[in-house]
N, C-alpha and C positions, 0 to 999 in steps of 0.2 A: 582620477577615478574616486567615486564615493568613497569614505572609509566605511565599512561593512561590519557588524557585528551579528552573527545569527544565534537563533536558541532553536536547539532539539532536545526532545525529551531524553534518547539514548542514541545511541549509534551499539547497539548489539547484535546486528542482523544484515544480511544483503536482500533488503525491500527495496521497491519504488521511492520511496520517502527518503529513505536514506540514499538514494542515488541521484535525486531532484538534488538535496541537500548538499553533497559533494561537486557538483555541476557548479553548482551557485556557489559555494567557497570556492573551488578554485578561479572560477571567471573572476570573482572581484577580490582573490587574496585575501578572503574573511576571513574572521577570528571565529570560532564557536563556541559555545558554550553548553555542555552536558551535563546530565548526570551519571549518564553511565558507558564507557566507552570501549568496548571488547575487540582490540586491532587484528585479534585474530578470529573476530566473528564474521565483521563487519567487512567492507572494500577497504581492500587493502592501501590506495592512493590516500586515505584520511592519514596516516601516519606522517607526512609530508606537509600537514597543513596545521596550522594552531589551535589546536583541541585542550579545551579549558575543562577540566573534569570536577566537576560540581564532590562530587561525591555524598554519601550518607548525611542526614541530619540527624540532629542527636537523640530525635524520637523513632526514627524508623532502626537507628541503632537499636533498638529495647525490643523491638518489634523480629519475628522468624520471616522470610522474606517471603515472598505472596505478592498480588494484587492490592493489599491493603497497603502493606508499607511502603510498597514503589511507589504507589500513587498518594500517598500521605508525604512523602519524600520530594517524589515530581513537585507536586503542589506546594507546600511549605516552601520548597528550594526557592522555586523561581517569582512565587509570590512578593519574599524578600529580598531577592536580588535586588544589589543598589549596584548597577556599575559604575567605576571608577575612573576607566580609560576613555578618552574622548572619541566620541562617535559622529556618524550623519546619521544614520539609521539602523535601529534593528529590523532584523529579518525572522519574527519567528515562523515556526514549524508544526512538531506534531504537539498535540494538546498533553500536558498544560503548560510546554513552552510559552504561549502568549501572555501566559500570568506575569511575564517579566513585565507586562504594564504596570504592574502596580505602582512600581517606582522609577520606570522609565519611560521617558518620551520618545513619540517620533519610533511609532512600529507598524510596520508592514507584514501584517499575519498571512503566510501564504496556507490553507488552508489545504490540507491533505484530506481532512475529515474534522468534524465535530467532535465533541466529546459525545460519540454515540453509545456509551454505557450508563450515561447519564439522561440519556433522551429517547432516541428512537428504538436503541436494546436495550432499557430502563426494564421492559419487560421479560423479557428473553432473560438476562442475567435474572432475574427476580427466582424465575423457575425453578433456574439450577441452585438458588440456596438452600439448605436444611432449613426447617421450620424456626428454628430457632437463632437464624443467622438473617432471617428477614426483617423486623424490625431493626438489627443496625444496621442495614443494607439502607434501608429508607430512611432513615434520619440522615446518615451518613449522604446517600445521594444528595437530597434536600438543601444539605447543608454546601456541598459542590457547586449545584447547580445558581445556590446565589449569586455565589464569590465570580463563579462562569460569569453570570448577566452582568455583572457589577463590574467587571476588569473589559469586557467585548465594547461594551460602548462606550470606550475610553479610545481605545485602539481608532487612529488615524486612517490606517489601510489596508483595506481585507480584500486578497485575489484568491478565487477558488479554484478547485485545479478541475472542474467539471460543472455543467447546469447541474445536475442530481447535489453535489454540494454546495453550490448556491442557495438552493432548493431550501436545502436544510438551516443553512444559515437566516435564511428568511422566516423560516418557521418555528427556531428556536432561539432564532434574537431577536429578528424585529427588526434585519438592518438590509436594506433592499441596493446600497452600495458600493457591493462587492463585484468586482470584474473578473469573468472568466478567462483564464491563462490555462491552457492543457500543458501538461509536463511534454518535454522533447524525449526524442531517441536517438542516440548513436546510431542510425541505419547502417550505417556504411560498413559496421563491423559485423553484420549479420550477414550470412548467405545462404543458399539452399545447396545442399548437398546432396540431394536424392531423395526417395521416400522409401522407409525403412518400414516394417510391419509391428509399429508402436503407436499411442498414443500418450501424451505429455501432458503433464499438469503438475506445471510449477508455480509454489505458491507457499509461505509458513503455513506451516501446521498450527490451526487455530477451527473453532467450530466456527466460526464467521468465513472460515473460506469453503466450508461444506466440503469436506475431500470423501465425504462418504456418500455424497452426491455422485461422483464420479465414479466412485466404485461400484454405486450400482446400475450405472448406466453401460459402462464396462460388462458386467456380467449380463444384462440385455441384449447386450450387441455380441456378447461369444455364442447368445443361442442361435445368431444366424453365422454368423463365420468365426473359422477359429484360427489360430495361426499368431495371434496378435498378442501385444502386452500391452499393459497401460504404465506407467511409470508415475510414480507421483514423487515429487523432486523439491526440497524445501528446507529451510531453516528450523530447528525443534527449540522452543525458548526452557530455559529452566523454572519458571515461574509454575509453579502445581497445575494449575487449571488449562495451561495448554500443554502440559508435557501429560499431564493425564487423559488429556484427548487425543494425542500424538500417540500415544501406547491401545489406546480403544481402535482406534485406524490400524495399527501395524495388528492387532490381532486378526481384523477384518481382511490385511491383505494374506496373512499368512493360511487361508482359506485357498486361495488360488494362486499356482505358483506361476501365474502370468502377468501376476500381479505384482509391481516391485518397488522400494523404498529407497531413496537415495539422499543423505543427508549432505548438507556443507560444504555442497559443489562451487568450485569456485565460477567468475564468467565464462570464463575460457572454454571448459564443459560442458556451462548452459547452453552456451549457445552453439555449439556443437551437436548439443541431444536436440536444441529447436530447428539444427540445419536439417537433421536427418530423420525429422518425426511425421509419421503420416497426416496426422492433425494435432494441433493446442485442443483442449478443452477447457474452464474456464469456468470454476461453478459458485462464484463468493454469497455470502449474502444482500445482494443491495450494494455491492461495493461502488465507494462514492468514486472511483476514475479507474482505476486499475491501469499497471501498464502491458501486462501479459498481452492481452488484444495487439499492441502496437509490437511488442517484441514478436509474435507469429508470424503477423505480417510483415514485417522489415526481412523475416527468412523465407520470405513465400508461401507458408504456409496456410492453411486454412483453418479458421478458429471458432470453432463451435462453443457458443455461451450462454450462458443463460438469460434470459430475455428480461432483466433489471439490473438500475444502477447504471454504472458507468458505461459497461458495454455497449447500452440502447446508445451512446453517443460516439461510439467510434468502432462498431460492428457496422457494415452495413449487409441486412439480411440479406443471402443470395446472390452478393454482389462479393463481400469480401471475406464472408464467412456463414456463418446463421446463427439465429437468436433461435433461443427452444424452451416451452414453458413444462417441462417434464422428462426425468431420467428414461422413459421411453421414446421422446420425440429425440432426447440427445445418442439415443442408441440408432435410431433410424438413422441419423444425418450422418454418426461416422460410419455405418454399413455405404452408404451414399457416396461419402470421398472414399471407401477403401475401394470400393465395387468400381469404379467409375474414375480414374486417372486424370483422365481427360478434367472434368469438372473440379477436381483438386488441384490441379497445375492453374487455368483459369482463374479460381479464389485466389491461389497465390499471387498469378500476376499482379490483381486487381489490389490487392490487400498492400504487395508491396511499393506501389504506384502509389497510393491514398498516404503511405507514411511519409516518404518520399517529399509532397508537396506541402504537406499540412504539419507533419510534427515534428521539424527540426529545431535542434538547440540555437537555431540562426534565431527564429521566427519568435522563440520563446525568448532571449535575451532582447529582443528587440525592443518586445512591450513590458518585459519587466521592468526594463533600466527606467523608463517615462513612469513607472509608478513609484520606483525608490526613489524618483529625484523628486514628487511630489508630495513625498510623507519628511523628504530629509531635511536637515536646518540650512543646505543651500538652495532648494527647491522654493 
């Protein structure tokens, strides 16, 4: 077996990235490489496998923690990464793990996302700074986005985990390359257990997953039926800018007490509240794969999304769940599954048939291992 070396930016959370990420260490007994690594945040099976913790560099030491210093940190860290232990190949991850190019060869960027704070929410972040925190925002990105182009077309091997992040990668590197790999799912450990009068959206607490999206589609849909909750179910990061939009949602929900918050569930839970929820909801910005769609469907459920991003590639409208371009058209469609049984049972079937076939960790290991063994030094 290859000898496997991977780079992630953190392991502080239970996301899709870091579940992709634990898949692929354990399959090939990889070593990994972090900055920051919280065993009681993150999946619990990481404790069991070789987790290298980077830790602080001695400028972000000087620095109060934030988005500036993780990412001044990120970056620096892995920029100068020289590693020592002999490898086939690295595997990196979330951005700016890929920076480990600078000084190593023979890597296989499996792309979760772009550095989209740098590019395609270059302006969106722009908004939310104080007038006098814009100019070092834009020197500051300027200054990233070189070192980005400069380190990307060195990189050997780029799989994206969706067309929408291809997409991206074509349009802000220039590199036309990259093969599309969808992340797998465990199916087998999900199942339907009924339909309970809730709806679910599980997801971190971030403004890129738009949770205030859902809440007002929620309150749409109580003016036709009432009886229901919505649950929004996720990870809260300590970093300011998402725990201070984590605290702006929980006062939104504390408005309706049908409305409910549930932090730091582990799987076992999630997928117990996915066995037994009348419908997924699904509202990110643009997100470049998501796997929420594929975990609804693996419980039968029906998964109502929003109609960009990753979704438009593993929704099929009508068939497995619906795309919706408006918190009104997303309040119609769950009035739709709740009104209607019948048509929600259907989605599910369909939804969990499509996982089923197309997104097993078989099918994904199959074509990764043909792209590590062409980026590695026995390839």
């Amino acid at each position: 077996m290859l000898k496997l070396i991977m780079a992630q930016s953190n392991l502080t959370l239970k996301g899709g990235a870091e579940r992709v990420v634990l898949k692929i260490a354990q399959h090939y007994k990889a070593s990994i490489y972090t900055i920051e690594y919280d065993k009681d945040k993150t999946f619990e099976e990481f404790k069991d496998l070789d987790i290298n913790v980077m830790g602080k560099g001695v400028l972000s030491k000087l620095l109060p923690y934030g988005r500036v210093s993780q990412g001044l940190n990120y970056g620096i860290s892995f920029y100068n990464l020289k590693l020592k232990e002999d490898y086939d190949v690295i595997n990196a991850h979330m951005v700016p793990s890929h920076w480990i190019r600078n000084n190593n060869e023979r890597v296989l960027w499996y792309v979760h996302t772009p550095f989209r704070d740098v590019y395609d929410l270059y302006e969106f972040r722009m908004r939310l700074k104080k007038f006098y925190q814009k100019p070092v925002h834009w020197a500051g990105i300027r200054a990233v986005r070189s070192i980005d182009q400069k380190v990307v077309k060195s990189i050997e091997g780029i799989l994206s985990n969706s067309m929408n992040t291809r997409s991206r990668i074509v349009k802000y590197y220039g590199r036309r390359d990259s093969t599309v790999l969808n992340g797998g799912i465990e199916h087998e450990k999900y199942s339907d257990n009924g339909s309970e009068k809730y709806f679910l959206y599980p997801a971190r607490f971030s403004p890129n997953k738009r949770q205030e999206y859902t809440i007002d589609a929620f309150r749409l849909f109580e003016k036709k039926m009432q009886g229901y909750k919505l649950l929004l179910v996720g990870p809260v990061s300590k970093d300011k800018a998402y725990y201070d939009y984590y605290l702006r949602i929980a006062e939104e929900a504390k408005k309706s007490s049908a409305i409910k918050i549930l932090r730091d569930v582990d799987d076992e839970k999630l997928r117990d509240l996915y066995s037994r929820c009348t419908a997924v909801l699904y509202t990110p910005v643009n997100e470049d794969y998501g796997l929420v769609p594929l975990e609804a469907m693996a419980s039968s459920k029906p998964i109502i999304a929003v109609n960009e991003g990753g979704p438009k590639e593993t929704v099929e409208n009508g068939k497995t769940g619906f795309l919706v371009d408006s918190e009104q058209e997303m309040a119609d469609k769950m009035a739709s599954v709740a009104e209607d049984p019948q048509l929600a049972n259907e989605l599910g079937r369909n939804g969990r048939k499509n996982v089923v076939e197309r997104y097993s960790w078989e099918v994904f290991f199959r074509e990764f291992d043909k792209h590590l063994k062409k980026v590695s030094k026995r390839g």
